[in-house]
N, C-alpha and C positions, 0 to 999 in steps of 0.2 A: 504494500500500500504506500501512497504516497505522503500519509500523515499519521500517526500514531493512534488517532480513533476512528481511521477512514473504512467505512464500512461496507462499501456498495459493493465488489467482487464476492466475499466471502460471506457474508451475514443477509444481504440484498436480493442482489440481482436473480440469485439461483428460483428464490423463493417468491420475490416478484414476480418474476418471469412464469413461474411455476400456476401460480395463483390466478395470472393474466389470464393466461395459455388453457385453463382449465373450464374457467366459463365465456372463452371464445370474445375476452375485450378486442374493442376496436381502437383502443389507447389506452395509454398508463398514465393515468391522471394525477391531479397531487391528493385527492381523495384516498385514493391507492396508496399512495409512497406515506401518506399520512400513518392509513390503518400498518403498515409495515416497522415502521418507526413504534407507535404506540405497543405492538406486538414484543419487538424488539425490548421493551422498556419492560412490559409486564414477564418476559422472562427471563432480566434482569433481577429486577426485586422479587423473583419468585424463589423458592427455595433451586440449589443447584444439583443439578441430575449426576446419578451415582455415576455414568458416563464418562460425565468429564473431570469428576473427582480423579476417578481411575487412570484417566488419559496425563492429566496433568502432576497425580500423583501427589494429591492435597487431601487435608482433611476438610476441607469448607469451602466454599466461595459466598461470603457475604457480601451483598449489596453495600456499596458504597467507593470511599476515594482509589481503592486498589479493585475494583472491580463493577465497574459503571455500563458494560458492555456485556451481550454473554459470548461465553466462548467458541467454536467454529466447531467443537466436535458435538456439542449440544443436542440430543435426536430430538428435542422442540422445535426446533427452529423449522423445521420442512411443515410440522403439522400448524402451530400456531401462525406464523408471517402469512404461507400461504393462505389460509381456510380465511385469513383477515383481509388481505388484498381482495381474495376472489368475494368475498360479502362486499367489501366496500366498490367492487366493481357494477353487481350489482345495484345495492343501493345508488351511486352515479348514474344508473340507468348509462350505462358501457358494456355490457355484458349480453352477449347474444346469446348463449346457454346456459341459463340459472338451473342453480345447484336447487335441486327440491330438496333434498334430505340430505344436514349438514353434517350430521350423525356420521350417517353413513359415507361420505368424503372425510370426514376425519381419520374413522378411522381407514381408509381405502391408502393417504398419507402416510398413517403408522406402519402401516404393514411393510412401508418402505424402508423404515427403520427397526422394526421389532419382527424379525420371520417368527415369531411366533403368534406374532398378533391373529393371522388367518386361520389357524389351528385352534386358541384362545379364545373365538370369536363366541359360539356357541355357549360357553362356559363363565365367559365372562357376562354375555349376555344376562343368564338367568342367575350369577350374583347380583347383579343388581336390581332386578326386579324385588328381592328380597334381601335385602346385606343381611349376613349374620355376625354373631356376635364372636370372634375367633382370636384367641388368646395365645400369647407367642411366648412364649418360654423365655428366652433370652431378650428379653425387653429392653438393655441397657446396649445393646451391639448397635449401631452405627447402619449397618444395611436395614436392620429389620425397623429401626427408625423412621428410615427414608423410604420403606416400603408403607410404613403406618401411614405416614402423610401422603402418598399417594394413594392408597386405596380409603383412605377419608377424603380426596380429592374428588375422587372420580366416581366414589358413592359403591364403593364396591363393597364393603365390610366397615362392621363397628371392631376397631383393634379394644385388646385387654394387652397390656405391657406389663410384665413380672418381671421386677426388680427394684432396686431405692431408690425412693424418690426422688431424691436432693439430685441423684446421679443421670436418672433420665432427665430430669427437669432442666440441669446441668449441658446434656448432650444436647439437648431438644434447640436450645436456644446456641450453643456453639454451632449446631450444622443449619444453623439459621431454617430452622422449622416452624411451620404457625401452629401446628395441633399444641393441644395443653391438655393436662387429665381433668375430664370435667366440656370442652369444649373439641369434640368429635373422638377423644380415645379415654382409657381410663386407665388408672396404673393402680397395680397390685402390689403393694410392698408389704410382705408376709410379716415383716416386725412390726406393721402397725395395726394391719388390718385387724378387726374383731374375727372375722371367720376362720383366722387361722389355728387358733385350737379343737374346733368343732371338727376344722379338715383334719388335724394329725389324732383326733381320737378315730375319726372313720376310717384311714390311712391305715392307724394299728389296726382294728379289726380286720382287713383285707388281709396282711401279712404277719399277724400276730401267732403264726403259725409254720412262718418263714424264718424265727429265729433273729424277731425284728421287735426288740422291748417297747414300751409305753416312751421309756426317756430315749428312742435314737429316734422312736415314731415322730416326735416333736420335733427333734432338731432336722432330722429328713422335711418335715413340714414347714421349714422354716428355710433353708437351704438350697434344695434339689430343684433347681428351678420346674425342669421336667414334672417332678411328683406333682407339685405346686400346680401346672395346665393341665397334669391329667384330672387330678381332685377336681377344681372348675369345673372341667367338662363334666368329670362324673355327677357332681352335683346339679347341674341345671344350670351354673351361672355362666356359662359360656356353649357355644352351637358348638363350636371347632377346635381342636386344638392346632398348632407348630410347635414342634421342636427341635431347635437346633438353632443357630448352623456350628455351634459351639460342641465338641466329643463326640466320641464314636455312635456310629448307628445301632449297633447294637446292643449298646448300653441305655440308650434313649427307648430299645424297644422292650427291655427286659423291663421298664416303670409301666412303660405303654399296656403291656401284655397284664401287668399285676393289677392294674388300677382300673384299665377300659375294658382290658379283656377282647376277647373273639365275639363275632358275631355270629348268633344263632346258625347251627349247621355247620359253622368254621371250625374244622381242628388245624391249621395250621395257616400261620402269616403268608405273605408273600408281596412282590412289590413291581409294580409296571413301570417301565420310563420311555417316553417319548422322545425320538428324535426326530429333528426337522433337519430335512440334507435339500439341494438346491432340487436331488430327483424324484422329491416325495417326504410324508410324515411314516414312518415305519415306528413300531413299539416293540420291544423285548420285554421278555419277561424269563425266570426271575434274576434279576441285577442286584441284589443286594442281602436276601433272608437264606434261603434254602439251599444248601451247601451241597447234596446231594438225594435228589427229590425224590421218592417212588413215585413208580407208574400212578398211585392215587393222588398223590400230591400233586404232580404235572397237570393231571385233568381237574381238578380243583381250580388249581393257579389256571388254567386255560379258560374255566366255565367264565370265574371272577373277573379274569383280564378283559374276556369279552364283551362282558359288562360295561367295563370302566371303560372302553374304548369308544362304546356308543354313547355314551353323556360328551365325545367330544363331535356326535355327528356322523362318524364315520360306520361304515357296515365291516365287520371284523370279516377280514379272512386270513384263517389263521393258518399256518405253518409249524411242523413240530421237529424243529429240524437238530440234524447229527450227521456223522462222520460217512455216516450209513443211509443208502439213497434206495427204498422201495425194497430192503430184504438183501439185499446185500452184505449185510455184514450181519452175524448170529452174538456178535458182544455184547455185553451186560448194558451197556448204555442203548444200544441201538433195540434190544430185547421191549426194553421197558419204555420207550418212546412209542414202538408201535403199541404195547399191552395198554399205554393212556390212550390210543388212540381210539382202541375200543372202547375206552370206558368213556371219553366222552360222546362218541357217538350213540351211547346207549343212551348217555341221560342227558345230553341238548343236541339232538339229533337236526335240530332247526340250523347250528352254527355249520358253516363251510370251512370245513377243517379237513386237513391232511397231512399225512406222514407216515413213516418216518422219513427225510428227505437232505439234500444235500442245500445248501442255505442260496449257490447260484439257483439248482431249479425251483428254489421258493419265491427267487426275485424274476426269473424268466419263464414265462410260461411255454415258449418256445423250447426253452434245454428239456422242461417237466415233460410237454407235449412227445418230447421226442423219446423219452427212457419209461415213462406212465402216459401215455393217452385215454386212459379210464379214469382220470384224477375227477374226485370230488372238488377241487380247487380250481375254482378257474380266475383267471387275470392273476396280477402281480399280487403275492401277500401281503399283510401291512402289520401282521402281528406276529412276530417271532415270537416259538416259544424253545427254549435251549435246555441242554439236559441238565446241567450245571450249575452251579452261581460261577464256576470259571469261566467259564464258555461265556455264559449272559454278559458278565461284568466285563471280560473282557473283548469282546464283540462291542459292547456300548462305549468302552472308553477310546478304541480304534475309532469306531466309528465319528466321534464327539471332535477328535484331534485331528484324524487323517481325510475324515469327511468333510471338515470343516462345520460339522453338527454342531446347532443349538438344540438342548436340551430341556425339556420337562420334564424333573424326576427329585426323587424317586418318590413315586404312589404310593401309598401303603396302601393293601386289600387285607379284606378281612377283620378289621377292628370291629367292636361293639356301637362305636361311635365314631364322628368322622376328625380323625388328627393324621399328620404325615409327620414324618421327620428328613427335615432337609440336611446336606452336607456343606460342610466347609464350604464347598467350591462354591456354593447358591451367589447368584449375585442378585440383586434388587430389584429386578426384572421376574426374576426368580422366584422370589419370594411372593413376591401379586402375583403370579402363575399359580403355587399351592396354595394362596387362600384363596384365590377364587375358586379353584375345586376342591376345596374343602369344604 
Protein backbone atom coordinates (compact mmCIF):
# COMPACT_ATOMS: atom_id res chain seq x y z
CA UNK A 1 0.00 0.00 0.00
CA UNK A 2 0.93 3.36 -0.46
CA UNK A 3 0.05 4.70 3.05
CA UNK A 4 0.07 2.82 6.29
CA UNK A 5 -3.89 2.72 6.69
CA UNK A 6 -4.42 2.60 2.99
CA UNK A 7 -7.02 0.01 2.55
CA UNK A 8 -8.66 -0.26 -0.88
CA UNK A 9 -6.52 -3.55 -2.42
CA UNK A 10 -6.80 -5.75 0.52
CA UNK A 11 -9.78 -4.95 2.82
CA UNK A 12 -11.84 -3.09 -0.21
CA UNK A 13 -11.92 -3.76 -3.52
CA UNK A 14 -12.15 -7.69 -3.31
CA UNK A 15 -15.33 -7.32 -1.28
CA UNK A 16 -16.75 -4.31 -3.05
CA UNK A 17 -16.33 -5.64 -6.20
CA UNK A 18 -17.69 -8.98 -4.64
CA UNK A 19 -20.97 -7.35 -3.26
CA UNK A 20 -21.28 -5.18 -6.60
CA UNK A 21 -20.91 -8.08 -8.93
CA UNK A 22 -23.53 -10.13 -6.81
CA UNK A 23 -26.77 -8.12 -7.40
CA UNK A 24 -25.70 -7.13 -10.81
CA UNK A 25 -24.89 -2.86 -9.87
CA UNK A 26 -24.79 -0.78 -12.63
CA UNK A 27 -22.19 1.56 -10.56
CA UNK A 28 -20.36 1.70 -7.33
CA UNK A 29 -21.69 4.44 -5.68
CA UNK A 30 -20.59 6.37 -2.51
CA UNK A 31 -23.71 4.78 -0.84
CA UNK A 32 -21.76 1.59 -1.57
CA UNK A 33 -18.10 2.48 -0.53
CA UNK A 34 -20.04 4.15 2.46
CA UNK A 35 -21.83 0.69 3.75
CA UNK A 36 -18.18 -0.98 3.14
CA UNK A 37 -16.27 1.58 5.27
CA UNK A 38 -19.16 1.22 8.16
CA UNK A 39 -18.72 -2.68 7.70
CA UNK A 40 -15.17 -2.34 7.85
CA UNK A 41 -15.49 -0.22 11.27
CA UNK A 42 -18.07 -2.72 12.96
CA UNK A 43 -15.50 -5.60 12.51
CA UNK A 44 -13.04 -3.45 13.89
CA UNK A 45 -14.68 -2.99 17.21
CA UNK A 46 -16.02 -6.23 17.17
CA UNK A 47 -14.44 -8.98 19.15
CA UNK A 48 -11.35 -10.55 16.87
CA UNK A 49 -11.62 -13.86 15.09
CA UNK A 50 -9.77 -16.93 16.49
CA UNK A 51 -8.39 -16.69 12.77
CA UNK A 52 -6.24 -14.01 12.81
CA UNK A 53 -5.20 -14.45 16.44
CA UNK A 54 -3.61 -17.66 15.17
CA UNK A 55 -2.36 -16.05 11.83
CA UNK A 56 -0.73 -13.35 13.75
CA UNK A 57 0.14 -15.36 16.75
CA UNK A 58 -1.49 -12.92 19.48
CA UNK A 59 -3.42 -13.27 22.24
CA UNK A 60 -6.07 -10.39 21.57
CA UNK A 61 -6.72 -7.72 19.13
CA UNK A 62 -8.57 -4.90 20.97
CA UNK A 63 -10.07 -2.11 19.25
CA UNK A 64 -8.21 0.94 19.55
CA UNK A 65 -4.78 3.19 18.89
CA UNK A 66 -2.65 -0.24 17.89
CA UNK A 67 -5.48 -1.71 16.04
CA UNK A 68 -8.03 0.66 14.27
CA UNK A 69 -8.34 -1.45 11.01
CA UNK A 70 -9.20 -5.31 10.81
CA UNK A 71 -6.70 -7.51 9.68
CA UNK A 72 -6.51 -9.13 5.99
CA UNK A 73 -6.71 -12.68 7.20
CA UNK A 74 -10.01 -11.86 8.98
CA UNK A 75 -12.92 -14.62 7.37
CA UNK A 76 -15.48 -11.51 8.04
CA UNK A 77 -14.42 -9.60 5.90
CA UNK A 78 -15.88 -11.53 2.40
CA UNK A 79 -19.25 -12.05 4.45
CA UNK A 80 -19.82 -8.70 6.25
CA UNK A 81 -18.34 -5.70 3.50
CA UNK A 82 -19.91 -7.76 0.93
CA UNK A 83 -23.65 -8.63 2.15
CA UNK A 84 -23.23 -4.57 3.16
CA UNK A 85 -22.28 -3.17 -0.31
CA UNK A 86 -24.79 -5.53 -2.03
CA UNK A 87 -27.88 -4.01 0.44
CA UNK A 88 -26.73 -0.63 0.12
CA UNK A 89 -26.62 -1.21 -3.64
CA UNK A 90 -29.94 -2.19 -3.43
CA UNK A 91 -31.31 0.35 -1.21
CA UNK A 92 -29.53 3.11 -4.00
CA UNK A 93 -31.83 1.43 -6.38
CA UNK A 94 -28.39 0.23 -8.49
CA UNK A 95 -28.97 -3.14 -8.24
CA UNK A 96 -30.49 -5.04 -11.09
CA UNK A 97 -30.62 -8.58 -9.08
CA UNK A 98 -31.87 -8.01 -5.59
CA UNK A 99 -30.90 -10.51 -3.12
CA UNK A 100 -34.53 -11.85 -1.71
CA UNK A 101 -33.11 -13.97 1.03
CA UNK A 102 -30.02 -12.27 2.91
CA UNK A 103 -29.98 -15.31 5.18
CA UNK A 104 -29.26 -17.30 2.63
CA UNK A 105 -26.39 -15.11 0.63
CA UNK A 106 -24.63 -14.89 3.92
CA UNK A 107 -24.39 -17.76 4.41
CA UNK A 108 -23.65 -18.83 0.51
CA UNK A 109 -20.37 -16.04 1.44
CA UNK A 110 -19.28 -18.32 4.47
CA UNK A 111 -19.13 -21.38 2.86
CA UNK A 112 -16.34 -19.41 1.11
CA UNK A 113 -14.50 -19.38 4.08
CA UNK A 114 -15.60 -22.09 6.41
CA UNK A 115 -15.94 -25.65 4.13
CA UNK A 116 -17.80 -26.72 6.77
CA UNK A 117 -20.37 -24.37 6.63
CA UNK A 118 -22.21 -26.56 3.79
CA UNK A 119 -22.03 -29.67 5.66
CA UNK A 120 -23.04 -27.57 9.18
CA UNK A 121 -25.82 -26.18 7.34
CA UNK A 122 -28.79 -28.52 8.25
CA UNK A 123 -27.44 -28.66 11.82
CA UNK A 124 -26.93 -25.45 12.50
CA UNK A 125 -30.19 -24.65 11.06
CA UNK A 126 -32.22 -26.51 13.72
CA UNK A 127 -29.96 -25.19 16.77
CA UNK A 128 -31.21 -22.22 16.39
CA UNK A 129 -34.65 -22.77 15.87
CA UNK A 130 -34.28 -23.88 19.57
CA UNK A 131 -30.73 -22.82 21.37
CA UNK A 132 -30.08 -25.10 24.13
CA UNK A 133 -28.67 -24.76 27.01
CA UNK A 134 -24.89 -26.40 26.74
CA UNK A 135 -22.32 -26.27 29.27
CA UNK A 136 -18.43 -26.53 28.49
CA UNK A 137 -16.34 -27.98 30.95
CA UNK A 138 -13.27 -25.87 30.50
CA UNK A 139 -14.88 -22.47 30.73
CA UNK A 140 -11.68 -20.57 31.48
CA UNK A 141 -9.74 -21.80 27.93
CA UNK A 142 -9.54 -18.84 25.41
CA UNK A 143 -11.09 -20.86 22.35
CA UNK A 144 -14.13 -22.17 24.15
CA UNK A 145 -14.53 -18.30 25.11
CA UNK A 146 -14.41 -17.18 21.79
CA UNK A 147 -16.63 -19.89 20.72
CA UNK A 148 -19.21 -18.67 23.64
CA UNK A 149 -19.46 -15.33 22.17
CA UNK A 150 -20.02 -16.45 18.93
CA UNK A 151 -22.66 -18.98 19.40
CA UNK A 152 -24.52 -16.18 21.64
CA UNK A 153 -23.97 -14.02 18.59
CA UNK A 154 -25.47 -15.82 16.17
CA UNK A 155 -28.30 -17.24 18.45
CA UNK A 156 -27.02 -20.70 18.37
CA UNK A 157 -26.90 -21.86 22.16
CA UNK A 158 -27.26 -20.57 25.62
CA UNK A 159 -23.37 -21.27 26.91
CA UNK A 160 -22.93 -22.48 30.80
CA UNK A 161 -18.97 -21.67 31.55
CA UNK A 162 -17.34 -23.99 34.48
CA UNK A 163 -14.66 -22.30 36.02
CA UNK A 164 -13.62 -18.98 38.60
CA UNK A 165 -15.08 -16.40 38.10
CA UNK A 166 -12.68 -13.41 38.78
CA UNK A 167 -10.80 -15.70 35.89
CA UNK A 168 -13.33 -15.85 33.11
CA UNK A 169 -14.44 -12.57 33.82
CA UNK A 170 -10.78 -11.72 33.71
CA UNK A 171 -10.25 -13.43 30.16
CA UNK A 172 -13.70 -12.26 28.89
CA UNK A 173 -12.67 -8.73 28.94
CA UNK A 174 -8.79 -9.38 27.93
CA UNK A 175 -9.84 -11.15 24.56
CA UNK A 176 -12.14 -8.07 24.31
CA UNK A 177 -15.60 -10.12 24.55
CA UNK A 178 -19.00 -8.48 25.00
CA UNK A 179 -20.82 -11.73 26.72
CA UNK A 180 -20.91 -11.37 30.72
CA UNK A 181 -22.41 -14.01 33.15
CA UNK A 182 -25.87 -12.83 33.54
CA UNK A 183 -26.16 -11.19 29.86
CA UNK A 184 -26.26 -14.11 27.09
CA UNK A 185 -23.87 -16.83 29.19
CA UNK A 186 -23.69 -17.84 32.63
CA UNK A 187 -20.75 -19.08 34.64
CA UNK A 188 -20.48 -21.82 37.16
CA UNK A 189 -17.94 -21.49 39.66
CA UNK A 190 -18.37 -24.71 41.96
CA UNK A 191 -16.76 -22.63 45.14
CA UNK A 192 -19.42 -20.45 45.15
CA UNK A 193 -22.36 -21.84 43.68
CA UNK A 194 -25.15 -23.38 46.27
CA UNK A 195 -25.69 -26.43 44.04
CA UNK A 196 -22.50 -27.77 44.60
CA UNK A 197 -22.82 -29.90 47.53
CA UNK A 198 -26.26 -31.23 46.49
CA UNK A 199 -24.07 -32.26 43.08
CA UNK A 200 -21.04 -34.04 45.10
CA UNK A 201 -23.80 -35.89 47.43
CA UNK A 202 -25.50 -37.29 44.14
CA UNK A 203 -21.98 -37.66 42.46
CA UNK A 204 -21.17 -40.17 45.71
CA UNK A 205 -24.03 -42.14 45.22
CA UNK A 206 -23.30 -42.88 41.59
CA UNK A 207 -19.69 -44.17 42.55
CA UNK A 208 -19.82 -44.65 46.02
CA UNK A 209 -19.25 -48.18 45.14
CA UNK A 210 -16.38 -47.27 42.99
CA UNK A 211 -14.04 -46.88 45.97
CA UNK A 212 -14.97 -43.16 45.79
CA UNK A 213 -15.58 -41.65 49.61
CA UNK A 214 -18.05 -38.81 50.74
CA UNK A 215 -14.77 -36.51 51.27
CA UNK A 216 -12.87 -37.04 47.59
CA UNK A 217 -16.94 -37.16 46.30
CA UNK A 218 -16.80 -33.36 47.39
CA UNK A 219 -13.55 -32.37 46.32
CA UNK A 220 -14.17 -34.38 42.77
CA UNK A 221 -17.39 -32.00 42.83
CA UNK A 222 -15.45 -29.02 43.27
CA UNK A 223 -12.58 -29.64 40.96
CA UNK A 224 -13.09 -32.14 37.93
CA UNK A 225 -14.38 -29.75 35.62
CA UNK A 226 -15.77 -32.68 33.58
CA UNK A 227 -17.66 -34.25 36.69
CA UNK A 228 -19.00 -30.75 37.25
CA UNK A 229 -20.82 -30.65 33.13
CA UNK A 230 -21.67 -34.14 33.41
CA UNK A 231 -23.62 -33.41 37.08
CA UNK A 232 -25.44 -30.21 35.19
CA UNK A 233 -26.59 -32.36 32.59
CA UNK A 234 -27.59 -35.01 34.77
CA UNK A 235 -29.57 -32.84 36.73
CA UNK A 236 -31.61 -30.93 34.27
CA UNK A 237 -29.71 -27.60 34.57
CA UNK A 238 -28.14 -27.87 31.22
CA UNK A 239 -29.49 -29.74 27.53
CA UNK A 240 -25.77 -30.45 26.55
CA UNK A 241 -22.60 -31.05 27.65
CA UNK A 242 -18.47 -30.38 26.05
CA UNK A 243 -15.75 -31.45 27.28
CA UNK A 244 -12.45 -30.68 26.68
CA UNK A 245 -10.39 -29.53 24.79
CA UNK A 246 -8.10 -29.80 27.91
CA UNK A 247 -6.73 -34.02 28.78
CA UNK A 248 -7.11 -37.00 27.30
CA UNK A 249 -10.28 -38.49 25.79
CA UNK A 250 -10.41 -41.14 27.49
CA UNK A 251 -10.32 -39.93 30.74
CA UNK A 252 -13.09 -37.27 29.99
CA UNK A 253 -15.14 -40.54 28.97
CA UNK A 254 -14.41 -42.75 31.96
CA UNK A 255 -16.65 -39.28 34.13
CA UNK A 256 -18.87 -39.27 30.81
CA UNK A 257 -19.64 -43.18 31.20
CA UNK A 258 -20.05 -42.86 35.20
CA UNK A 259 -22.35 -39.90 35.53
CA UNK A 260 -24.46 -39.88 31.97
CA UNK A 261 -24.16 -43.32 31.30
CA UNK A 262 -25.36 -45.22 27.85
CA UNK A 263 -28.36 -44.83 26.29
CA UNK A 264 -31.18 -47.33 26.43
CA UNK A 265 -30.18 -50.40 24.29
CA UNK A 266 -26.35 -49.12 24.29
CA UNK A 267 -23.71 -51.50 25.61
CA UNK A 268 -20.92 -49.98 24.23
CA UNK A 269 -19.52 -46.19 23.30
CA UNK A 270 -18.28 -45.25 20.12
CA UNK A 271 -17.47 -42.17 18.01
CA UNK A 272 -18.05 -40.76 14.29
CA UNK A 273 -15.93 -37.96 12.65
CA UNK A 274 -16.54 -36.14 9.79
CA UNK A 275 -14.32 -35.09 7.07
CA UNK A 276 -14.68 -32.52 4.44
CA UNK A 277 -11.85 -33.02 1.59
CA UNK A 278 -12.31 -30.78 -1.80
CA UNK A 279 -13.81 -34.42 -3.22
CA UNK A 280 -16.79 -34.95 -0.97
CA UNK A 281 -17.82 -35.13 3.08
CA UNK A 282 -16.86 -38.97 3.96
CA UNK A 283 -17.29 -40.09 7.94
CA UNK A 284 -15.36 -42.86 9.75
CA UNK A 285 -16.01 -44.43 12.28
CA UNK A 286 -14.68 -45.60 15.05
CA UNK A 287 -11.71 -43.00 15.48
CA UNK A 288 -11.33 -42.72 18.98
CA UNK A 289 -13.30 -45.53 21.80
CA UNK A 290 -13.19 -49.16 20.56
CA UNK A 291 -9.68 -50.51 20.27
CA UNK A 292 -10.67 -53.75 18.99
CA UNK A 293 -14.56 -54.11 18.13
CA UNK A 294 -16.53 -57.56 17.62
CA UNK A 295 -18.57 -58.30 14.94
CA UNK A 296 -21.55 -56.89 17.49
CA UNK A 297 -19.88 -53.94 18.38
CA UNK A 298 -19.10 -52.82 14.54
CA UNK A 299 -22.87 -53.36 13.61
CA UNK A 300 -23.90 -51.25 16.66
CA UNK A 301 -21.39 -48.54 15.81
CA UNK A 302 -22.70 -48.84 12.00
CA UNK A 303 -26.61 -48.84 13.17
CA UNK A 304 -25.64 -45.50 15.46
CA UNK A 305 -23.33 -43.95 12.95
CA UNK A 306 -26.14 -44.09 10.54
CA UNK A 307 -28.16 -42.36 12.47
CA UNK A 308 -25.93 -39.50 13.27
CA UNK A 309 -25.12 -39.06 9.74
CA UNK A 310 -28.64 -38.38 8.79
CA UNK A 311 -29.21 -35.27 11.24
CA UNK A 312 -26.44 -33.92 8.89
CA UNK A 313 -28.98 -34.46 5.73
CA UNK A 314 -27.14 -36.93 4.02
CA UNK A 315 -28.56 -40.75 3.15
CA UNK A 316 -25.69 -43.04 4.68
CA UNK A 317 -24.07 -45.53 2.42
CA UNK A 318 -22.12 -47.34 4.23
CA UNK A 319 -18.84 -49.29 3.62
CA UNK A 320 -17.29 -51.90 6.01
CA UNK A 321 -14.09 -51.88 4.83
CA UNK A 322 -10.45 -54.20 5.56
CA UNK A 323 -7.49 -55.59 4.08
CA UNK A 324 -9.92 -58.10 2.68
CA UNK A 325 -12.11 -57.34 -0.52
CA UNK A 326 -15.50 -59.78 -0.88
CA UNK A 327 -13.97 -63.01 0.93
CA UNK A 328 -10.62 -62.90 0.11
CA UNK A 329 -8.95 -63.10 2.93
CA UNK A 330 -10.28 -65.86 5.96
CA UNK A 331 -8.33 -63.56 8.89
CA UNK A 332 -9.73 -62.66 12.08
CA UNK A 333 -10.25 -59.08 11.10
CA UNK A 334 -11.70 -59.79 7.69
CA UNK A 335 -13.98 -62.87 9.46
CA UNK A 336 -15.77 -60.54 11.79
CA UNK A 337 -16.22 -57.59 9.25
CA UNK A 338 -18.38 -59.79 7.14
CA UNK A 339 -20.04 -61.69 10.42
CA UNK A 340 -21.23 -57.45 11.37
CA UNK A 341 -22.35 -57.53 8.08
CA UNK A 342 -24.96 -59.98 8.67
CA UNK A 343 -25.81 -58.65 11.76
CA UNK A 344 -26.66 -55.44 10.48
CA UNK A 345 -28.45 -56.58 7.65
CA UNK A 346 -30.61 -58.47 9.95
CA UNK A 347 -31.67 -55.69 12.00
CA UNK A 348 -31.66 -52.32 9.77
CA UNK A 349 -32.06 -54.03 6.73
CA UNK A 350 -33.52 -50.49 5.28
CA UNK A 351 -29.57 -49.08 5.46
CA UNK A 352 -27.40 -49.76 2.15
CA UNK A 353 -24.53 -51.22 3.59
CA UNK A 354 -21.74 -53.45 2.26
CA UNK A 355 -18.79 -55.52 2.83
CA UNK A 356 -16.22 -56.62 3.78
CA UNK A 357 -14.22 -54.50 1.08
CA UNK A 358 -11.00 -52.98 0.11
CA UNK A 359 -11.51 -48.94 1.05
CA UNK A 360 -10.40 -47.85 -3.02
CA UNK A 361 -13.75 -50.14 -4.11
CA UNK A 362 -15.62 -48.35 -1.36
CA UNK A 363 -14.76 -44.94 -2.82
CA UNK A 364 -15.01 -46.28 -6.79
CA UNK A 365 -17.99 -47.97 -7.76
CA UNK A 366 -16.21 -48.63 -10.88
CA UNK A 367 -13.15 -50.98 -9.16
CA UNK A 368 -16.43 -52.45 -6.68
CA UNK A 369 -18.43 -52.87 -10.11
CA UNK A 370 -15.71 -54.70 -11.55
CA UNK A 371 -14.48 -57.41 -8.41
CA UNK A 372 -18.78 -57.59 -7.00
CA UNK A 373 -21.40 -56.51 -9.47
CA UNK A 374 -24.03 -57.93 -7.02
CA UNK A 375 -23.12 -55.19 -4.41
CA UNK A 376 -25.84 -53.87 -2.31
CA UNK A 377 -23.88 -50.51 -2.48
CA UNK A 378 -24.38 -48.48 -5.11
CA UNK A 379 -22.43 -44.87 -5.85
CA UNK A 380 -19.53 -43.80 -3.93
CA UNK A 381 -19.74 -44.59 0.11
CA UNK A 382 -19.79 -41.70 2.46
CA UNK A 383 -19.44 -43.78 5.60
CA UNK A 384 -16.46 -45.63 6.43
CA UNK A 385 -16.64 -48.12 8.98
CA UNK A 386 -12.87 -49.80 9.94
CA UNK A 387 -12.05 -52.60 11.91
CA UNK A 388 -9.94 -50.98 14.39
CA UNK A 389 -9.50 -47.70 16.36
CA UNK A 390 -5.98 -48.04 14.37
CA UNK A 391 -7.14 -48.37 11.11
CA UNK A 392 -10.11 -45.57 11.88
CA UNK A 393 -7.62 -43.15 13.78
CA UNK A 394 -5.37 -43.59 11.47
CA UNK A 395 -7.06 -43.31 8.13
CA UNK A 396 -8.76 -39.99 9.75
CA UNK A 397 -5.41 -38.24 10.69
CA UNK A 398 -3.83 -39.01 6.99
CA UNK A 399 -6.75 -38.01 5.79
CA UNK A 400 -7.06 -34.45 7.99
CA UNK A 401 -3.08 -33.61 6.83
CA UNK A 402 -2.53 -35.23 3.59
CA UNK A 403 -6.11 -34.57 2.24
CA UNK A 404 -5.91 -31.27 3.38
CA UNK A 405 -9.27 -32.24 5.51
CA UNK A 406 -11.40 -30.08 7.68
CA UNK A 407 -12.80 -31.89 10.20
CA UNK A 408 -15.84 -32.42 12.47
CA UNK A 409 -15.04 -34.64 15.33
CA UNK A 410 -15.13 -36.50 17.32
CA UNK A 411 -19.19 -37.43 17.97
CA UNK A 412 -19.67 -39.22 20.78
CA UNK A 413 -22.70 -42.08 20.17
CA UNK A 414 -24.28 -43.63 22.50
CA UNK A 415 -24.57 -41.49 25.68
CA UNK A 416 -27.63 -41.33 27.98
CA UNK A 417 -27.67 -37.76 27.10
CA UNK A 418 -26.29 -35.51 24.42
CA UNK A 419 -22.27 -34.24 25.44
CA UNK A 420 -19.16 -34.83 23.14
CA UNK A 421 -15.66 -34.57 24.16
CA UNK A 422 -13.46 -32.46 21.92
CA UNK A 423 -9.56 -32.74 21.41
CA UNK A 424 -6.61 -30.41 21.81
CA UNK A 425 -6.56 -29.98 18.34
CA UNK A 426 -10.42 -28.30 18.28
CA UNK A 427 -10.20 -24.87 17.02
CA UNK A 428 -13.13 -22.21 17.49
CA UNK A 429 -14.67 -23.05 14.53
CA UNK A 430 -14.75 -26.28 16.19
CA UNK A 431 -16.13 -26.00 18.97
CA UNK A 432 -19.62 -24.03 17.35
CA UNK A 433 -19.41 -27.22 15.02
CA UNK A 434 -20.08 -29.61 18.47
CA UNK A 435 -22.44 -27.50 20.17
CA UNK A 436 -24.54 -27.04 17.48
CA UNK A 437 -24.98 -30.95 17.34
CA UNK A 438 -25.10 -31.29 20.56
Amino acid sequence: SDYPNQINNVLCFPFLFRGALDVGATTINEEMKKAAVEALAGIAEGEASDVVLSAYKADTFVFGPDYIIPKPFDPRLIVEISAAVAKAAMDSGVATRPIKDFAAYRERLSAFVWRSGFVMKPIFDTAKQSPKRIVFADGEHPYVLQAAQQLVSEGIARPILIGRRESIERMLSHLGLRVRDGKGIEIFDADADPRTPGMAEEYHRLVERKGISPTQAQAIARTHVTVIACMLLRRGDADAAICGPVGRFQYHLQHVEQVIGKAEGVRDFATLSAMILQSGTFFLTDTYVSYDPTPEQLAHTTIMAAAEVRRFGVEPRIALVSHSSFGTSEAPSARKMREALEIVAARAPELQVEGEMHADAALSPFIRDEIFPNSRLKGQANLLVMPSLDAANIAFNLLKVIGNGVSVSPILLGAARPVHIVTPSITVRGLLNMAALA
